[in-house]
C-alpha positions in Angstrom: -42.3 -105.9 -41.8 -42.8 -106.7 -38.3 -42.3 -103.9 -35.4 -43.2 -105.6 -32.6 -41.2 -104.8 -28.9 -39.9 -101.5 -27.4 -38.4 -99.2 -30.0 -37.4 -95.3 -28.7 -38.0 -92.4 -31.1 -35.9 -89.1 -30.9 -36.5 -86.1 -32.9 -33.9 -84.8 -35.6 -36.3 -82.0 -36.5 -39.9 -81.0 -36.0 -40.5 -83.1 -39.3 -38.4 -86.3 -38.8 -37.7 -88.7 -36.1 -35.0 -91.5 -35.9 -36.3 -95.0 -34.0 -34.3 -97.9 -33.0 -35.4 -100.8 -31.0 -34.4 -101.3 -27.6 -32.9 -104.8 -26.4 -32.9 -104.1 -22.6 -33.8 -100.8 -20.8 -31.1 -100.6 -18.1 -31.3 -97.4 -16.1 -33.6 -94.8 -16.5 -33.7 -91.4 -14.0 -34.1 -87.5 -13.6 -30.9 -85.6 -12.1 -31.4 -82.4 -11.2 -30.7 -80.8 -14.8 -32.3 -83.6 -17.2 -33.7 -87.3 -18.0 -31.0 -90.3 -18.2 -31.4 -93.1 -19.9 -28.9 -96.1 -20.2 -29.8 -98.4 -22.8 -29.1 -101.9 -24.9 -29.8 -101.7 -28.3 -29.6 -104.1 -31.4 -27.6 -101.9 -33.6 -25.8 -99.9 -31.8 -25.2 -101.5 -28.7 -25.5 -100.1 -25.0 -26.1 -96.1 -25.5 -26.3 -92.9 -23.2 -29.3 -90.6 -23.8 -30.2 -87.8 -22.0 -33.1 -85.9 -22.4 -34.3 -87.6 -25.0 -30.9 -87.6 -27.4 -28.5 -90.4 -27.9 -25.2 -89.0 -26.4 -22.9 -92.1 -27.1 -23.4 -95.4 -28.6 -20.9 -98.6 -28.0 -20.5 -99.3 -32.0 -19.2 -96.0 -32.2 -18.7 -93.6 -29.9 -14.8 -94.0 -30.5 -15.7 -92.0 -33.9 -17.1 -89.0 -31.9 -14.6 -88.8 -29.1 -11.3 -89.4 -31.0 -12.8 -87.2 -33.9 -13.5 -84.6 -31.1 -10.1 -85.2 -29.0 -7.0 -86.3 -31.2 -6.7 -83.3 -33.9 -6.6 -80.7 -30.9 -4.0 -82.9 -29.0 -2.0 -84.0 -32.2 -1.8 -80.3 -33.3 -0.5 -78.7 -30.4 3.1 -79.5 -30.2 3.0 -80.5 -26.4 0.0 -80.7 -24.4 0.3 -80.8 -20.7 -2.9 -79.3 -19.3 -5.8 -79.7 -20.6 -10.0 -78.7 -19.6 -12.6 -80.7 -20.4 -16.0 -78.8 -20.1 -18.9 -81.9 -20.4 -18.2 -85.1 -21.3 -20.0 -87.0 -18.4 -19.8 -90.5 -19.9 -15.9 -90.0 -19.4 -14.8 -91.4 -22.6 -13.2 -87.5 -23.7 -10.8 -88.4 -20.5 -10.2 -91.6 -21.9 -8.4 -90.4 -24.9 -7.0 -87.5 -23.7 -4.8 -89.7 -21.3 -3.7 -91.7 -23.6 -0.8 -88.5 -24.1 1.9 -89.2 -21.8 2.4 -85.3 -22.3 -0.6 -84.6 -20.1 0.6 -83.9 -16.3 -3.4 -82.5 -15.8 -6.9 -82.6 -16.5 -9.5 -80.8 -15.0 -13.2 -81.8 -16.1 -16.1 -79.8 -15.7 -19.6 -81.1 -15.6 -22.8 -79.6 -13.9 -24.2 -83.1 -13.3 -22.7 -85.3 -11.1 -25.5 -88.0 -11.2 -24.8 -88.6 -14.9 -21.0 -89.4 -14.0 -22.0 -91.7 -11.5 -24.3 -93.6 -13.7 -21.2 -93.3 -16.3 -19.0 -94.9 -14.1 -21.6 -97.9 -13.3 -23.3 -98.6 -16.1 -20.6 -97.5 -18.9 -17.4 -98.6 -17.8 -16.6 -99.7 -21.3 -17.0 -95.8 -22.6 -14.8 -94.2 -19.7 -12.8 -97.4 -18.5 -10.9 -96.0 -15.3 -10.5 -92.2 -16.4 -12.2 -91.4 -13.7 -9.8 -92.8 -11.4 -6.7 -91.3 -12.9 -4.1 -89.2 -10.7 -4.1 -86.5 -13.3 -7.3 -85.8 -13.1 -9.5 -83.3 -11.2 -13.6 -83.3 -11.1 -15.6 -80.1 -10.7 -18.8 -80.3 -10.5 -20.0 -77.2 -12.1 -21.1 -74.9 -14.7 -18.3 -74.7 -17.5 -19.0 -71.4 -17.9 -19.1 -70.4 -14.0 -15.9 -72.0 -13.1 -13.8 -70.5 -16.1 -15.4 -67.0 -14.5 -13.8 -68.0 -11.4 -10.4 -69.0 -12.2 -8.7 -66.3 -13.9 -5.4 -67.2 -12.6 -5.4 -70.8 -14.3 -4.7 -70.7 -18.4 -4.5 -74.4 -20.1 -2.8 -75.9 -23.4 -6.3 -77.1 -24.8 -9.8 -76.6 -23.8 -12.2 -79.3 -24.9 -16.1 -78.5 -25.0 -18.0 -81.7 -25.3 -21.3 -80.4 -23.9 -24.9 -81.2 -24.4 -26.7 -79.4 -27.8 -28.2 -75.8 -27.3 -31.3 -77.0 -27.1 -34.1 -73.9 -26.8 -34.7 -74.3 -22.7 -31.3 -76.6 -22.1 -28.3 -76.6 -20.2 -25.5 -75.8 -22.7 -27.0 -72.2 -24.3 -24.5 -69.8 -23.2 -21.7 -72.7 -24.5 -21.9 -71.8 -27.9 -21.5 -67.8 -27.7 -19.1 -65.3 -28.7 -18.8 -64.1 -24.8 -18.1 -67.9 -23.7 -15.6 -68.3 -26.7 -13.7 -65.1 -25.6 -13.7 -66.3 -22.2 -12.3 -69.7 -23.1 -9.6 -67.9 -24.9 -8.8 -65.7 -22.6 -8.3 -68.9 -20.4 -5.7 -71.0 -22.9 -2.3 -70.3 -22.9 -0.3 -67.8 -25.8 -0.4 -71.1 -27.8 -3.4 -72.6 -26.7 -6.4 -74.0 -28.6 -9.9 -75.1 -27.8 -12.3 -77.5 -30.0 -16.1 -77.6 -29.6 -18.9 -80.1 -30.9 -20.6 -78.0 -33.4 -23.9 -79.9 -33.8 -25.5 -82.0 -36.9 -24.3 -80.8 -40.6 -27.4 -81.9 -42.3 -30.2 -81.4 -39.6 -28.7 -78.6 -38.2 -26.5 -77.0 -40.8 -27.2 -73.1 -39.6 -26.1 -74.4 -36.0 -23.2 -75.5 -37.9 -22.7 -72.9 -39.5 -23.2 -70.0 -36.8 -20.9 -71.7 -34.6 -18.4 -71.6 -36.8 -18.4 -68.2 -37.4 -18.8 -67.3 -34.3 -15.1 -69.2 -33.5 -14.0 -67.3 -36.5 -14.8 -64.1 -34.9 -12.9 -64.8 -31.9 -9.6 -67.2 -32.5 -7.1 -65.7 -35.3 -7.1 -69.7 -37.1 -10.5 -71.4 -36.7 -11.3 -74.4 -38.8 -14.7 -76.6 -39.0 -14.5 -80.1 -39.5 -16.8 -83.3 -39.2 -16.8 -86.7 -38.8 -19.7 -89.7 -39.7 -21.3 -90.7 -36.6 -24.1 -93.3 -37.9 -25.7 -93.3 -34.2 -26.5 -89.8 -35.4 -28.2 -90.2 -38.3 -25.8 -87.6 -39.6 -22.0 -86.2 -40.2 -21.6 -84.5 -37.3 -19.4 -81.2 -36.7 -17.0 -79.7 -35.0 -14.8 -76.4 -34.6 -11.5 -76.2 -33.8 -10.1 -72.2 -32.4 -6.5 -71.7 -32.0 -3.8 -69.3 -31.2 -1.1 -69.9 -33.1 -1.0 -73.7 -34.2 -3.1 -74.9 -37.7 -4.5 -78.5 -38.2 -4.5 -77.8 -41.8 -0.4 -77.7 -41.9 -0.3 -81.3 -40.7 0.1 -83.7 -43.4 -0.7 -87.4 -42.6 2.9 -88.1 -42.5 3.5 -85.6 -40.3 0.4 -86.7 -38.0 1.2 -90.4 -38.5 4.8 -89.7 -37.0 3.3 -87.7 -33.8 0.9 -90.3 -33.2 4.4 -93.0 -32.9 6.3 -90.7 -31.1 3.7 -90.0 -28.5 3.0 -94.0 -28.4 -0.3 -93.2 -29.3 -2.0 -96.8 -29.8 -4.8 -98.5 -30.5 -7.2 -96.0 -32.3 -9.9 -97.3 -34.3 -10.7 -93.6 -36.2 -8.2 -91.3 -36.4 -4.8 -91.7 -38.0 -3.0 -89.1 -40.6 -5.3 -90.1 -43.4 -8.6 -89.4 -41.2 -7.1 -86.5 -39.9 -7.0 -84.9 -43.3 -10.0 -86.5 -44.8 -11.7 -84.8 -41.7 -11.0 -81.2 -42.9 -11.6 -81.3 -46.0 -15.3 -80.1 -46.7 -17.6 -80.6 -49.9 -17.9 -77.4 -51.7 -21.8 -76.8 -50.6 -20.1 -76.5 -46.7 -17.4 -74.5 -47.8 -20.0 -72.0 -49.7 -22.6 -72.3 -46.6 -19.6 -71.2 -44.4 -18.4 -68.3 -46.6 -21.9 -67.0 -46.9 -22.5 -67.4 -43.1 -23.0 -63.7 -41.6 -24.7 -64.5 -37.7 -22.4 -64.1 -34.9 -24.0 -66.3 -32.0 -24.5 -63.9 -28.4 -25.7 -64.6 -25.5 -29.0 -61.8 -26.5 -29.0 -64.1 -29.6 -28.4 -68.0 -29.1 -28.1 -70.4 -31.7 -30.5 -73.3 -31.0 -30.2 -77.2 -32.7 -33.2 -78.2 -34.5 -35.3 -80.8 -32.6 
């Protein structure tokens, strides 16, 4: 087999390494916080890296961000404001706006290089989110800003930030004292909804985030979704206040989706949604058994 032309290799663990080859290199730069890299690929099309992991591919990227955005917005009965922390490429915004419900979003992002690049290189991920009258940019710490703005609560908080990386950006976005202060920020019905990291590179990442949602919202539920960019299933944990994905039957999400003229999505439906909480029983027991609460004196940190 011949390997000939530009191929980039990112790390999954210290042991293994995932390469694909590289059609055209498109934009490469350093922001303030990290390395960007815009890039064509054969199999997965045009992709966002930064710091050396692939963020968001074009062949499927819609599995990540409708995995990460629709089960939050189908379960609460009537989402109006919602807070995206992350999510530079823009594409959370994009489905988040498809709810006619939604009067606001505010999105948080310390790095406003990598929304720039977003919106000219990857208009096909955010399409004109950006633009949208409902929404409001802050460039900024997630953390920091929910700190600052104690007098604002929100229906949903979305956390699509970069993986705790030992040394990155996102640490302190995967502790007990930032989950506390994100529920402190919802309203009495509110509910949030983090990535939670690789379930079979990372499965104590997984795992530790998880109970570390537990330990803070009365219903928390982990859930995943195959992302083949990845290499992996990847995860996710959903905290709420009052409101349970698990009580939604696909009829019952099926008939949401219609009412709210939800269109056009390629992932999720009723079916999906249920398919996506149920776990195979070596999850479920790695879950039960799970004891580590994640702190900010004791951070969990992604394999890589």
């Amino acid at each position: 087999m011949k390997l000939g032309g530009v191929w980039y290799r990112e790390a999954l663990t210290e042991t293994a390494f995932f390469s694909y080859k590289i059609k055209k290199l498109i934009y490469v730069g350093e922001t303030r916080y990290q390395k960007v890299e815009v890039v064509d690929t054969y199999d997965y099309g045009k992709c966002l890296i930064l710091d050396g992991k692939l963020q968001s591919s074009a062949k499927d990227e819609w599995v990540y961000h409708e995995a990460l955005v629709h089960p939050l917005m189908v379960t609460h009965p009537n989402p109006r404001n919602i807070l995206v922390i992350g999510g530079g490429e823009g594409a959370v915004l994009r489905e988040v706006l498809k709810y006619d419900s939604v009067v606001s979003v505010v999105m948080v992002d310390l790095d406003r290089e990598v929304i720039e690049i977003s919106k000219k290189y990857l208009g096909e991920f955010c399409k004109n989110s950006f633009s949208n009258g409902k929404v409001k940019l802050v460039f900024s710490d997630g953390r920091k800003f929910l700190e600052k703005q104690p007098k604002e609560s929100f229906d949903g908080i979305i956390v699509d930030a970069t993986d705790p990386l030992e040394g990155g950006p996102s640490t302190l976005l995967y502790t007990k004292e930032f989950y506390s202060l994100v529920r402190s920020r919802l309203r009495k019905d509110g509910l949030m909804v983090t990535q939670a990291t690789s379930i079979y590179h990372s499965p104590q990442c997984f795992s530790r985030i998880y109970k570390t949602v537990e330990a803070v919202f009365p219903v928390a539920r982990a859930f995943k979704a195959d992302v083949p960019a990845y290499s992996s299933a990847w995860g996710f944990v959903l905290g709420s206040k009052k409101y349970d994905p698990l009580k939604l039957n696909p009829k019952d999400v099926d008939r949401m989706l219609k009412e709210r003229k939800i269109r056009n999505l390629k992932f999720y439906d009723g079916l999906t949604h249920q398919t996506m909480f149920i776990l195979p029983k070596n999850l479920r027991k790695m879950l039960q058994k799970e004891k580590e609460i994640v702190k900010d004196s004791k951070p969990v940190f992604m394999a890589s």
